[in-house]
Backbone as XML, in Angstrom:
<?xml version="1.0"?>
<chain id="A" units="angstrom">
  <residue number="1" name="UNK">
    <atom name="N" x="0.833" y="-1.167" z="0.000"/>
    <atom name="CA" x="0.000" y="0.000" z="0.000"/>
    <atom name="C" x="0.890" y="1.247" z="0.000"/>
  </residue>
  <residue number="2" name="UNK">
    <atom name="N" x="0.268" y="2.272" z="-0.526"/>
    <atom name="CA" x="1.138" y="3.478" z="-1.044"/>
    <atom name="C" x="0.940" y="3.990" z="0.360"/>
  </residue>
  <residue number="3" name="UNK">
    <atom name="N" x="2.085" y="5.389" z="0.310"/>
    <atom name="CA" x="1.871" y="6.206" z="1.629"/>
    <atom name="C" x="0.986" y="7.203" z="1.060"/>
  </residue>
  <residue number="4" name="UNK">
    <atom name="N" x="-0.043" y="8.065" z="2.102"/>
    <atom name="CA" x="-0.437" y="9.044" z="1.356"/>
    <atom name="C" x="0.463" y="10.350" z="0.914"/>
  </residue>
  <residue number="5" name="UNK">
    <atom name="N" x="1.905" y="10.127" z="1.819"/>
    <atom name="CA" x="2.728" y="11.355" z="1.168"/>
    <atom name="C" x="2.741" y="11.171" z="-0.458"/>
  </residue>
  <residue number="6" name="UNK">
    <atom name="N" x="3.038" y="9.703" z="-0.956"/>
    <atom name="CA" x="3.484" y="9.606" z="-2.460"/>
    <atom name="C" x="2.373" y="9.767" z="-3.000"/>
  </residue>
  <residue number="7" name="UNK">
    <atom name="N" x="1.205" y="9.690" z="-2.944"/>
    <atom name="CA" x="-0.367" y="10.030" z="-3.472"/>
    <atom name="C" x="-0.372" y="11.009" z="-3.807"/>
  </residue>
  <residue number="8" name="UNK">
    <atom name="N" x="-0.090" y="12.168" z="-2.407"/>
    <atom name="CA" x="-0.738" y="13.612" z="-2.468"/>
    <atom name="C" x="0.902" y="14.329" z="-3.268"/>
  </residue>
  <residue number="9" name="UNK">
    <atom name="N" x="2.543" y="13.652" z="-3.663"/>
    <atom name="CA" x="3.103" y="14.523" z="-4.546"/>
    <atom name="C" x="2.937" y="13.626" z="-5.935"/>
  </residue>
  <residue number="10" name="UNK">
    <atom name="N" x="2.156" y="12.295" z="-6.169"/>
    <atom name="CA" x="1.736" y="12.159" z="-7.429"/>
    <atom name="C" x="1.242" y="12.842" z="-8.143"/>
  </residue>
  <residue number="11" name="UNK">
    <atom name="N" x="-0.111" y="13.259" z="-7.301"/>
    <atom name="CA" x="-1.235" y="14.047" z="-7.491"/>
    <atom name="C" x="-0.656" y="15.894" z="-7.854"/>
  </residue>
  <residue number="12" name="UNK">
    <atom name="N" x="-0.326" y="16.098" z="-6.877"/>
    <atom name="CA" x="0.468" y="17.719" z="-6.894"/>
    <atom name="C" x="0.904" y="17.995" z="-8.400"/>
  </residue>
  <residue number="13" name="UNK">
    <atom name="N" x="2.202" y="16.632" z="-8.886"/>
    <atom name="CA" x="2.665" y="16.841" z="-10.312"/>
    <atom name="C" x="2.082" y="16.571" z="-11.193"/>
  </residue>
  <residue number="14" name="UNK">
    <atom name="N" x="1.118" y="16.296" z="-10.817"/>
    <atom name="CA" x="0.378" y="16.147" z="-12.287"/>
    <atom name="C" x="-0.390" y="16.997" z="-12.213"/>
  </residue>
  <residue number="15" name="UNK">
    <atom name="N" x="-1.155" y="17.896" z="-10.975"/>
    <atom name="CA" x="-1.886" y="18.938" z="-11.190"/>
    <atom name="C" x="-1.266" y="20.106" z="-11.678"/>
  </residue>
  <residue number="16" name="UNK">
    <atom name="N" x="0.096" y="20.162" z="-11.736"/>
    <atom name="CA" x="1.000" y="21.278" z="-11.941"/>
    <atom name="C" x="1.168" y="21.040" z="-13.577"/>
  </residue>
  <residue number="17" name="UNK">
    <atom name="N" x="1.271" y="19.590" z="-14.103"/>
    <atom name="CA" x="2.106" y="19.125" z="-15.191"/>
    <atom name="C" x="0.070" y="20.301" z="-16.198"/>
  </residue>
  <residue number="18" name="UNK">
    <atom name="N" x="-0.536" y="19.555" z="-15.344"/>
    <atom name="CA" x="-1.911" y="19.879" z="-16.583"/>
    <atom name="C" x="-2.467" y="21.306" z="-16.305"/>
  </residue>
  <residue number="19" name="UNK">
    <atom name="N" x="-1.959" y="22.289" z="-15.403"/>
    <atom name="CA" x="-2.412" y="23.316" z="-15.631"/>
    <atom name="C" x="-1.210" y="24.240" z="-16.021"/>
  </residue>
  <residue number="20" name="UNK">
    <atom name="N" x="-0.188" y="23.614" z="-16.720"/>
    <atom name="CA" x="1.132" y="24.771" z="-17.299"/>
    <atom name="C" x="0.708" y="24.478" z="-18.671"/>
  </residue>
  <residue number="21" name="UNK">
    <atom name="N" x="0.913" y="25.905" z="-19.361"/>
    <atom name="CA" x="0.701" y="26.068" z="-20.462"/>
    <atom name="C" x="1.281" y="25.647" z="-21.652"/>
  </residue>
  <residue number="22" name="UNK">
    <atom name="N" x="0.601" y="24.937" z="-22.338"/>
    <atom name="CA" x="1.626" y="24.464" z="-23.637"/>
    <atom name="C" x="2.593" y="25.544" z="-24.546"/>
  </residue>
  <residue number="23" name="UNK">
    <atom name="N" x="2.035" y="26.926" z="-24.393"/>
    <atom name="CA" x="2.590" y="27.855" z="-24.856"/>
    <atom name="C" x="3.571" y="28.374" z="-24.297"/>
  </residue>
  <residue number="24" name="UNK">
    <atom name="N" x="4.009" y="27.685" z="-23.285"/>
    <atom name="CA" x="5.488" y="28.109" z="-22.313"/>
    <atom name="C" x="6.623" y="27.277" z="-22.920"/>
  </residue>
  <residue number="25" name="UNK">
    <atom name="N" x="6.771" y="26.470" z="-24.384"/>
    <atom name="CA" x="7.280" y="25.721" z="-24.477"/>
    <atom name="C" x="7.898" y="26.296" z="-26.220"/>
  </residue>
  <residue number="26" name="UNK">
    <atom name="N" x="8.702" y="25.919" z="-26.410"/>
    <atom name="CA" x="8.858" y="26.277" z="-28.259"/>
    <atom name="C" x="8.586" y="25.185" z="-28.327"/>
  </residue>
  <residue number="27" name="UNK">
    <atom name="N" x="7.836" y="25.148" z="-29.804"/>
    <atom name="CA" x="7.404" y="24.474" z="-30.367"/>
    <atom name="C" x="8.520" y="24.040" z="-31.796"/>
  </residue>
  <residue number="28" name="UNK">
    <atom name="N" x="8.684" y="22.800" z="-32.450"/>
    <atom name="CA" x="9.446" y="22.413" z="-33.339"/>
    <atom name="C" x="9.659" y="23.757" z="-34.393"/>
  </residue>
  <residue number="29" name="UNK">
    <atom name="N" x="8.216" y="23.585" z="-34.966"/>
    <atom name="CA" x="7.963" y="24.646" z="-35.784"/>
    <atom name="C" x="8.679" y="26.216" z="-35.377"/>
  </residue>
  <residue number="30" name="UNK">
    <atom name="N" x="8.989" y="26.512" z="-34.308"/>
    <atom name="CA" x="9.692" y="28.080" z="-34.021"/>
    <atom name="C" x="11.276" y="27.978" z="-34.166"/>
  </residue>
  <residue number="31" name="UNK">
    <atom name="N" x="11.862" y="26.324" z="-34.368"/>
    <atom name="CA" x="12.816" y="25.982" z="-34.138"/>
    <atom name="C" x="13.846" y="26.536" z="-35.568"/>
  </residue>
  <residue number="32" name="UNK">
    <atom name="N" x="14.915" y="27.177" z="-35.323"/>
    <atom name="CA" x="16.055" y="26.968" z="-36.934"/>
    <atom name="C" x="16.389" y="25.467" z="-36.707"/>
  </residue>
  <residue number="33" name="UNK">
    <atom name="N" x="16.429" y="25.619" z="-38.513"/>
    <atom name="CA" x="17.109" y="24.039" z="-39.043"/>
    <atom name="C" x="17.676" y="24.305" z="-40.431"/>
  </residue>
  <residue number="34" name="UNK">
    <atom name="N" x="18.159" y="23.431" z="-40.436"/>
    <atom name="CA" x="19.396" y="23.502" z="-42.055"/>
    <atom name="C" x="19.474" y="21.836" z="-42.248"/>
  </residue>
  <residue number="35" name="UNK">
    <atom name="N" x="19.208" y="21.541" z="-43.374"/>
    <atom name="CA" x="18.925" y="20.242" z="-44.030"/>
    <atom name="C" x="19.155" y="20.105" z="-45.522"/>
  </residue>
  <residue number="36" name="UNK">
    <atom name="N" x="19.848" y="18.971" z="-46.012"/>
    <atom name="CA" x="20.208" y="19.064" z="-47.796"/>
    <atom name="C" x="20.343" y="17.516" z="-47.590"/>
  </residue>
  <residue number="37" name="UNK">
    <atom name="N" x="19.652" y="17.214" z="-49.179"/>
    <atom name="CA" x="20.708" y="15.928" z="-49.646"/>
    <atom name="C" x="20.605" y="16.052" z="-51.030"/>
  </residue>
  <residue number="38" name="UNK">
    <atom name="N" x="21.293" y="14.635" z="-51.422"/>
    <atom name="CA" x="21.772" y="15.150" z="-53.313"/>
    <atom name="C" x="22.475" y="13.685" z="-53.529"/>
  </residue>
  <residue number="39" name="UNK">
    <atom name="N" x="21.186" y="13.352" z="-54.273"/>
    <atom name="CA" x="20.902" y="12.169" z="-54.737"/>
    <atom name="C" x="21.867" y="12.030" z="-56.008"/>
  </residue>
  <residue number="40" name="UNK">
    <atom name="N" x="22.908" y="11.706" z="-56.256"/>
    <atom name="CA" x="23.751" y="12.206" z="-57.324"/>
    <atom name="C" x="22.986" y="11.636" z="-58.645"/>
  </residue>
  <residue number="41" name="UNK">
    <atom name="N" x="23.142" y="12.290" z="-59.281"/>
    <atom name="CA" x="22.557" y="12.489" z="-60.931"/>
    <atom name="C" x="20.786" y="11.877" z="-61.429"/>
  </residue>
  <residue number="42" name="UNK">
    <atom name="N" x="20.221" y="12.174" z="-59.971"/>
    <atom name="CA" x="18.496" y="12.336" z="-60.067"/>
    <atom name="C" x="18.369" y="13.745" z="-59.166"/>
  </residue>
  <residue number="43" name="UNK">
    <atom name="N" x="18.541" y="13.918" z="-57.601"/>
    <atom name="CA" x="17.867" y="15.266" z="-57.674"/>
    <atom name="C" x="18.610" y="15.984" z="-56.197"/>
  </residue>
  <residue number="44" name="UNK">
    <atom name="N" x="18.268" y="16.707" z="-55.821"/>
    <atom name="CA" x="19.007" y="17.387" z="-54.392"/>
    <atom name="C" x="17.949" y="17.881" z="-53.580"/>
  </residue>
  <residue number="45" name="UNK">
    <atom name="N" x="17.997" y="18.186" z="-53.054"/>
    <atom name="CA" x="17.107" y="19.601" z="-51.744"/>
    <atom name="C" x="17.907" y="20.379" z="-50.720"/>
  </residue>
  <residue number="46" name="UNK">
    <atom name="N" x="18.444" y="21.488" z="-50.464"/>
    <atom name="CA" x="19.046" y="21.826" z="-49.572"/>
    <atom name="C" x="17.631" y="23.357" z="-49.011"/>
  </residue>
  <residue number="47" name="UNK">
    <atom name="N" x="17.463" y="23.062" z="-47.715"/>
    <atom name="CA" x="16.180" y="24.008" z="-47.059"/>
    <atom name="C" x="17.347" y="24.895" z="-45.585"/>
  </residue>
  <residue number="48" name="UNK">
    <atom name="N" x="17.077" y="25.965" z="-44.922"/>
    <atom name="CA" x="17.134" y="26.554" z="-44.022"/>
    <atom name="C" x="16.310" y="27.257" z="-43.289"/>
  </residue>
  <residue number="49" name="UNK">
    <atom name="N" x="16.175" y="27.859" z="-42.217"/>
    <atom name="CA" x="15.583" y="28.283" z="-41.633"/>
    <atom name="C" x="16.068" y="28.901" z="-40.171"/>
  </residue>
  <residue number="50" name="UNK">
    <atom name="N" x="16.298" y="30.253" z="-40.900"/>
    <atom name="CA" x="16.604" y="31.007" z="-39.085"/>
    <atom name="C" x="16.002" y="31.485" z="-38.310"/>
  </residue>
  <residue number="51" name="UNK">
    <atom name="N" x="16.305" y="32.083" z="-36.870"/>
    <atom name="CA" x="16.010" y="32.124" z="-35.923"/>
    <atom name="C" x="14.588" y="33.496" z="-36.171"/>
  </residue>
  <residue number="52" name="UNK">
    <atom name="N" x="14.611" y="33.797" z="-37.649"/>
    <atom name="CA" x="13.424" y="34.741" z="-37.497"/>
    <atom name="C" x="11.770" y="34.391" z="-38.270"/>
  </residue>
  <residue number="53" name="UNK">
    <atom name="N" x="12.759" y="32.952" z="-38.380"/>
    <atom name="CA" x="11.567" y="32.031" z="-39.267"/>
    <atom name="C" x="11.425" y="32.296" z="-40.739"/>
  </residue>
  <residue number="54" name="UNK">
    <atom name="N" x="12.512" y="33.018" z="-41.273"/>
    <atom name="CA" x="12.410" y="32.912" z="-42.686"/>
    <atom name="C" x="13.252" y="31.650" z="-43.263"/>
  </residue>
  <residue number="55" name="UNK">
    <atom name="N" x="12.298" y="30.894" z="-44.251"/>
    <atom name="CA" x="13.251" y="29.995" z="-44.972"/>
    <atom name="C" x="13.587" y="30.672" z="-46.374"/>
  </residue>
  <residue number="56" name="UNK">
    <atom name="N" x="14.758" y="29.434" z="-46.622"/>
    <atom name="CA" x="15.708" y="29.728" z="-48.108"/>
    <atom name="C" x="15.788" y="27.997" z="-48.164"/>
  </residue>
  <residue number="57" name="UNK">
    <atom name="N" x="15.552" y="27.903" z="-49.738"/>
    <atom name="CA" x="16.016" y="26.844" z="-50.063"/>
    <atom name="C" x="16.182" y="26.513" z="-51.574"/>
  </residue>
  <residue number="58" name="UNK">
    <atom name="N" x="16.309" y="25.404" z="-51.977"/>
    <atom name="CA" x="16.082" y="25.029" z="-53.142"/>
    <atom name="C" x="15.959" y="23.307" z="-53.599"/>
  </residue>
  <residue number="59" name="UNK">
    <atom name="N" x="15.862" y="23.150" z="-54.449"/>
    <atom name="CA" x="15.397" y="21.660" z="-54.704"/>
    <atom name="C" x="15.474" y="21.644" z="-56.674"/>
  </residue>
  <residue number="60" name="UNK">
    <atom name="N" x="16.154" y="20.465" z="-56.793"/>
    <atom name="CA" x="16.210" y="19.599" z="-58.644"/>
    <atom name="C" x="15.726" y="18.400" z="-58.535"/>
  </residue>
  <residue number="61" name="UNK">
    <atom name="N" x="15.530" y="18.466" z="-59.759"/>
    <atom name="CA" x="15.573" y="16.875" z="-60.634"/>
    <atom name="C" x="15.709" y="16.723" z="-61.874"/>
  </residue>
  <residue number="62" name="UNK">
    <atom name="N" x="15.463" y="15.867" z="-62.195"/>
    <atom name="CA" x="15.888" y="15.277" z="-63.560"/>
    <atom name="C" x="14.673" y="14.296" z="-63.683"/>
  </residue>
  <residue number="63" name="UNK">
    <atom name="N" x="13.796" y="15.263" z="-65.135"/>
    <atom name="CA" x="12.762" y="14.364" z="-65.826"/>
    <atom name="C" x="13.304" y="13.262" z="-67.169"/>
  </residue>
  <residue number="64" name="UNK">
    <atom name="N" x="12.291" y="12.467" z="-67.342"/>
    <atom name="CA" x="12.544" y="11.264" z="-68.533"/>
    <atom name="C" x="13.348" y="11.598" z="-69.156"/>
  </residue>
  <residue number="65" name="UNK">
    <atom name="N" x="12.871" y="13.305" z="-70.110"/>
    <atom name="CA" x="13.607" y="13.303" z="-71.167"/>
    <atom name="C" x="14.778" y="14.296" z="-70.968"/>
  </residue>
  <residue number="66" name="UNK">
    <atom name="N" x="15.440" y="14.177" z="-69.703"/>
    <atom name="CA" x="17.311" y="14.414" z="-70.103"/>
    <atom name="C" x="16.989" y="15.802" z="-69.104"/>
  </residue>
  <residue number="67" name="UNK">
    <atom name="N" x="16.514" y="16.398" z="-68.972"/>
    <atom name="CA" x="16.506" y="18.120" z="-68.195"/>
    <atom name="C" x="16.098" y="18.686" z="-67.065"/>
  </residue>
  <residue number="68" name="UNK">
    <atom name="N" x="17.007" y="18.645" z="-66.383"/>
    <atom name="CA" x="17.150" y="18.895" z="-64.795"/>
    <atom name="C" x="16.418" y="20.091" z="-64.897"/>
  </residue>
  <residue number="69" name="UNK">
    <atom name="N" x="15.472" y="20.216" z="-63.593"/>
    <atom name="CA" x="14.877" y="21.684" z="-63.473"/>
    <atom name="C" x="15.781" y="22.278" z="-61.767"/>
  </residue>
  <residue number="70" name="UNK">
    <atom name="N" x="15.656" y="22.873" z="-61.646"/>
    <atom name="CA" x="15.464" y="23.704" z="-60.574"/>
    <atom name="C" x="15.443" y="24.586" z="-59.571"/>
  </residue>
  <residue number="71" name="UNK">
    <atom name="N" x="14.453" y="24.922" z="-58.615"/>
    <atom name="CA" x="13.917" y="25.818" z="-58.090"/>
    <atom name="C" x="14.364" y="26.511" z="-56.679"/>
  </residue>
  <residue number="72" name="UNK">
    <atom name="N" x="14.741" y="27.699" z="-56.716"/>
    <atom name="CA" x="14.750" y="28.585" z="-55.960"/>
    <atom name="C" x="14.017" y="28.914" z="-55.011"/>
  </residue>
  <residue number="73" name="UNK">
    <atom name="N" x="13.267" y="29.111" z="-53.490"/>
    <atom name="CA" x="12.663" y="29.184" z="-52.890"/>
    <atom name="C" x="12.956" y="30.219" z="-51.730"/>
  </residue>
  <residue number="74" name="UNK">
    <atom name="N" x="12.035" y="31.390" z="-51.073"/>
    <atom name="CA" x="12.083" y="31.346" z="-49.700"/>
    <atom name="C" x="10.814" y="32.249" z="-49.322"/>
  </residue>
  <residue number="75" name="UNK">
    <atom name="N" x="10.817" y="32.318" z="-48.041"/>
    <atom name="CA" x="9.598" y="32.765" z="-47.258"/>
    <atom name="C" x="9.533" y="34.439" z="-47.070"/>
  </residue>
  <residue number="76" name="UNK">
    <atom name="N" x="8.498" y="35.553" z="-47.374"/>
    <atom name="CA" x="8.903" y="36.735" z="-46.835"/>
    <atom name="C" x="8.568" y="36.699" z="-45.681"/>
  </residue>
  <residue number="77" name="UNK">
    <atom name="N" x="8.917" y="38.188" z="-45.453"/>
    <atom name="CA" x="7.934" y="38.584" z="-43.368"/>
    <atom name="C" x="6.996" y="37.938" z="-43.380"/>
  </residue>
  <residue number="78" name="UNK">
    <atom name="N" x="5.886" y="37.843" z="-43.945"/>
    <atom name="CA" x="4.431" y="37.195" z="-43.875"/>
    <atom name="C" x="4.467" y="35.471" z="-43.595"/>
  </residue>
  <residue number="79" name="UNK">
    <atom name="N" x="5.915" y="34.926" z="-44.124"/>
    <atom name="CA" x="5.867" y="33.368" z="-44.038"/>
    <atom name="C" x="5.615" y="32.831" z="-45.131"/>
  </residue>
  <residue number="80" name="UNK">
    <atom name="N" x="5.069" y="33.670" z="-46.454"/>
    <atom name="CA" x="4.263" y="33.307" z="-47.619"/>
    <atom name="C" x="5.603" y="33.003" z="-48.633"/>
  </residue>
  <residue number="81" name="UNK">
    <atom name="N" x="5.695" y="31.526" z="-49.353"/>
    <atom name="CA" x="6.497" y="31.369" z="-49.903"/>
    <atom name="C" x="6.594" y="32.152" z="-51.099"/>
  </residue>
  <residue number="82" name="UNK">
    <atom name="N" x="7.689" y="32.450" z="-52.108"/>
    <atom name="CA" x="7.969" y="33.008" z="-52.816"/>
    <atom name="C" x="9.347" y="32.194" z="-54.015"/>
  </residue>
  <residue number="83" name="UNK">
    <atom name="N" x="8.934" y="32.131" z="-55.361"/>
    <atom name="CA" x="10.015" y="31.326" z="-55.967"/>
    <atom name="C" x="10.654" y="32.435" z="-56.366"/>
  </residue>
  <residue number="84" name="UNK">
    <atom name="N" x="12.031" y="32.457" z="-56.066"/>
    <atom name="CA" x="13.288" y="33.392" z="-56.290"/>
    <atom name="C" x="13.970" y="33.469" z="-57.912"/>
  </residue>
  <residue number="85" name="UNK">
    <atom name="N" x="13.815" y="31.860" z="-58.415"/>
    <atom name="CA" x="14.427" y="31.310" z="-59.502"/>
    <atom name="C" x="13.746" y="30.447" z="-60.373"/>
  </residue>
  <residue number="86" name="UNK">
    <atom name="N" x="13.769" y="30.228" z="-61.164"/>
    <atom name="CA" x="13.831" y="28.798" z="-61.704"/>
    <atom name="C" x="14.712" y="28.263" z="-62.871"/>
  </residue>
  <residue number="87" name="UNK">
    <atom name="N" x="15.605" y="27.338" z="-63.666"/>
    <atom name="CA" x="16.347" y="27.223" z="-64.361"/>
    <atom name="C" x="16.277" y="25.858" z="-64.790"/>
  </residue>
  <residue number="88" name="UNK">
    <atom name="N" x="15.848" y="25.578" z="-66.115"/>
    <atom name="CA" x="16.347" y="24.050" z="-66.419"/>
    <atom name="C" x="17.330" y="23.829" z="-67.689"/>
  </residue>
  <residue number="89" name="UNK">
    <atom name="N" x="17.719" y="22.677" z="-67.598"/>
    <atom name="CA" x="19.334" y="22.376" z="-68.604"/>
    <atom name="C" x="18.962" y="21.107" z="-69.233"/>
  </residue>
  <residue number="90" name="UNK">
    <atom name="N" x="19.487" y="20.555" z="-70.257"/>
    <atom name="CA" x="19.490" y="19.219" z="-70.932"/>
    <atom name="C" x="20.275" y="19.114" z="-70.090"/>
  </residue>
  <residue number="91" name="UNK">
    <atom name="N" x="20.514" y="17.273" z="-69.364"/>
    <atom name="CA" x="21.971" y="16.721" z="-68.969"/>
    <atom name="C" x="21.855" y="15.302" z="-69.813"/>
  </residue>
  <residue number="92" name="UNK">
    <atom name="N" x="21.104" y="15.166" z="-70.561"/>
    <atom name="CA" x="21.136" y="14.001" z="-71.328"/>
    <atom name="C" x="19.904" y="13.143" z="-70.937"/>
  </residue>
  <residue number="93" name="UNK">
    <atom name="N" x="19.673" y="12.137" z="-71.904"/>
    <atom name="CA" x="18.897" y="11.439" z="-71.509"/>
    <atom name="C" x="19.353" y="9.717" z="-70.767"/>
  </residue>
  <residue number="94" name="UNK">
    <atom name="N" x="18.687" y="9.256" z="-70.250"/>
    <atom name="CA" x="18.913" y="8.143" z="-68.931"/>
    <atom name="C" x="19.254" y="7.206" z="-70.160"/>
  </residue>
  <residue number="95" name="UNK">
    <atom name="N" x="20.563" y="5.972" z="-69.123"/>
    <atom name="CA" x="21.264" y="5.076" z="-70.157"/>
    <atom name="C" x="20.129" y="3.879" z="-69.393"/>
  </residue>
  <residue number="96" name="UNK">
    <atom name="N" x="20.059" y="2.664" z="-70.426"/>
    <atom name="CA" x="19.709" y="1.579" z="-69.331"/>
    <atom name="C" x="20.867" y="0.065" z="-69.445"/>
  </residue>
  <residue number="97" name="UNK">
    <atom name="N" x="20.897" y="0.247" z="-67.842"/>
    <atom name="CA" x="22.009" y="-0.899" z="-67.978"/>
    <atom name="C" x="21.064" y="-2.270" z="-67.290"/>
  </residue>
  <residue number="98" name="UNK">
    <atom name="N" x="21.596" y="-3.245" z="-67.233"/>
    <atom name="CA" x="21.074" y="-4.759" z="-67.168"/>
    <atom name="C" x="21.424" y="-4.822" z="-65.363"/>
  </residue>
  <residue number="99" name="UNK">
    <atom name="N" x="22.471" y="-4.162" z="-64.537"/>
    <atom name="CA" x="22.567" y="-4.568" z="-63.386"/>
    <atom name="C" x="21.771" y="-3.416" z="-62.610"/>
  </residue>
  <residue number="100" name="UNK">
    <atom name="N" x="21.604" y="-2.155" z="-62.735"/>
    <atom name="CA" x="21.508" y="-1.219" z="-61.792"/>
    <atom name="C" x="20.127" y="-0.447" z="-61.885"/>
  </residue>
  <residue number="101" name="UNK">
    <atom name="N" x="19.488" y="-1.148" z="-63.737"/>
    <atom name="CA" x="18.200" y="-0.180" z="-63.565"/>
    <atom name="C" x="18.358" y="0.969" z="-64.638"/>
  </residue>
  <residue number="102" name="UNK">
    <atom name="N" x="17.972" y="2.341" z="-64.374"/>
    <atom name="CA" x="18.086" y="3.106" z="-65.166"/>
    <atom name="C" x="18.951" y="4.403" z="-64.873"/>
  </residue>
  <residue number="103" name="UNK">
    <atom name="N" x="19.508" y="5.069" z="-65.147"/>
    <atom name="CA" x="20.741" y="5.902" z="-64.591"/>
    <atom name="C" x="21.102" y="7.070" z="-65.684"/>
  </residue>
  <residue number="104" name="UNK">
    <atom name="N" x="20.976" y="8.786" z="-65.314"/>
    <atom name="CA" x="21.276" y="9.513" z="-66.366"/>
    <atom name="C" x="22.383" y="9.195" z="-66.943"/>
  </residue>
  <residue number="105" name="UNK">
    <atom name="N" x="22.977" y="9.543" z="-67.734"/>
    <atom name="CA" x="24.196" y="9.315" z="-68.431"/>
    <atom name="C" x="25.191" y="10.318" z="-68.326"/>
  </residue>
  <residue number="106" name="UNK">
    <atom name="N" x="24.814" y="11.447" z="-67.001"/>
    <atom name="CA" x="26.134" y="11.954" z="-66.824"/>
    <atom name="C" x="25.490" y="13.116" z="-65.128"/>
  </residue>
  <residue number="107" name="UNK">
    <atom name="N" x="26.103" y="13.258" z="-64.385"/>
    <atom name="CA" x="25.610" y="14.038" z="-63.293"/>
    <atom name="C" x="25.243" y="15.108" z="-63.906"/>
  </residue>
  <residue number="108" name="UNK">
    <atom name="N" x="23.863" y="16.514" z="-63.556"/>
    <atom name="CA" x="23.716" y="17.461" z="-63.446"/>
    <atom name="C" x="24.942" y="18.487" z="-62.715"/>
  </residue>
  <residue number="109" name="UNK">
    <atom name="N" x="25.912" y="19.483" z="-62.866"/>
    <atom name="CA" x="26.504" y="20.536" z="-61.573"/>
    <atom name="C" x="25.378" y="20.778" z="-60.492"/>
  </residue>
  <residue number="110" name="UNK">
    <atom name="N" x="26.093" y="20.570" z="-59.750"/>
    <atom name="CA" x="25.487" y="21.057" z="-58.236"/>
    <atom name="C" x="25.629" y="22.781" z="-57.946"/>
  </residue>
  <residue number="111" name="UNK">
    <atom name="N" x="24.706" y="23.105" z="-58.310"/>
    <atom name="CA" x="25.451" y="24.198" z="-57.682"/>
    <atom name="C" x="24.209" y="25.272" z="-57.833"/>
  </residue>
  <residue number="112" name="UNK">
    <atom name="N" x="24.073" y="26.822" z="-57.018"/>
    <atom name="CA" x="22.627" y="27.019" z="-56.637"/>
    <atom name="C" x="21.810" y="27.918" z="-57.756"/>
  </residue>
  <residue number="113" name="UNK">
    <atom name="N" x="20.506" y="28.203" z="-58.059"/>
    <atom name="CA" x="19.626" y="28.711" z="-59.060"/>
    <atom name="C" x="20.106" y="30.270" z="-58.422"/>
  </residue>
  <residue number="114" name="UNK">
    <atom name="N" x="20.516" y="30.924" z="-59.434"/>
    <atom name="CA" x="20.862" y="32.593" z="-58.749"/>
    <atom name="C" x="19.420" y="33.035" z="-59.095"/>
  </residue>
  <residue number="115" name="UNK">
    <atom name="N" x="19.221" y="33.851" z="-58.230"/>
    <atom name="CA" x="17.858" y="34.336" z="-58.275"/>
    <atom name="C" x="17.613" y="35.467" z="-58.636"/>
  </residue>
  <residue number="116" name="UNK">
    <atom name="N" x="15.837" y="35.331" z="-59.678"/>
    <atom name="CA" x="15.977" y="36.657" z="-60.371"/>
    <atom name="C" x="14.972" y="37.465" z="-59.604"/>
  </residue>
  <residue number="117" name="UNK">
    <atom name="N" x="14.425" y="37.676" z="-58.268"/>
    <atom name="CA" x="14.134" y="38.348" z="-57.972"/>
    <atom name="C" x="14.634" y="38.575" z="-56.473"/>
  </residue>
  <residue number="118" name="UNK">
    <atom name="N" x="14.712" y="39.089" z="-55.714"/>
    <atom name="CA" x="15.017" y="39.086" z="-54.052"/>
    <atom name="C" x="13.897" y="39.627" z="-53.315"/>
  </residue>
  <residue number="119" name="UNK">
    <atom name="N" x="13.687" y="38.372" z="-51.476"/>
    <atom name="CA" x="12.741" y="38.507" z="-50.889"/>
    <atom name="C" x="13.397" y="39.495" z="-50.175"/>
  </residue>
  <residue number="120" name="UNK">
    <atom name="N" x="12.894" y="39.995" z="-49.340"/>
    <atom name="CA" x="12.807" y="41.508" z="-48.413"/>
    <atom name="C" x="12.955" y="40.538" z="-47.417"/>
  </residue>
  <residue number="121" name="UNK">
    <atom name="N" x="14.363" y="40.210" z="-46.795"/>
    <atom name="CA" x="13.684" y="39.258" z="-45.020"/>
    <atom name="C" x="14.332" y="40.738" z="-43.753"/>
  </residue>
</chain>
């Protein structure tokens, strides 16, 4: 049998745990983050996000017929996304080999969409 001391500070923390506010807490979403990958010669994503909640990012690929697109991205004051860029290239069209499947026939450059307009952050 329990004591009633451990009852009445069970009870205490959990009356404390359910009347503190969830809004005393950051939430993921308020959090900065910086994230990329790059799938070599199908597609990339590299995203950010600082401490004032504006993101920057960008993201490619490579469709059927041979021509990498891609896109420029970020958020103004409002949060409302905005495309900065966009750019696509022939890199050839996909070889098919017998062990691996299907595979472009040569990497896209890595490297970022300069942008033709600029957000106000």
């Amino acid at each position: 049998m329990m004591s009633s001391h451990v009852v009445w500070t069970a009870l205490a923390l959990l009356t404390v745990c359910a009347l503190t506010p969830l809004t005393s807490c950051e939430s993921d979403e308020d959090k900065p983050y910086k994230f990329g990958f790059n799938i070599e010669k199908y597609q990339h994503r590299l995203e950010e996000k600082d401490k004032k909640g504006i993101v920057k990012g960008e993201f490619g690929f490579v469709t059927g017929d041979g021509v990498y697109h891609e896109t420029a991205y970020a958020t103004d004051e409002n949060g409302d996304f905005k495309i900065l860029g966009m750019r696509s290239y022939f890199v050839g069209l996909r070889e098919y080999t017998h062990s691996v499947g299907c595979a472009p026939s040569r990497a896209p450059p890595y490297s970022r969409v300069t942008p033709k307009t600029q957000v106000s952050v």
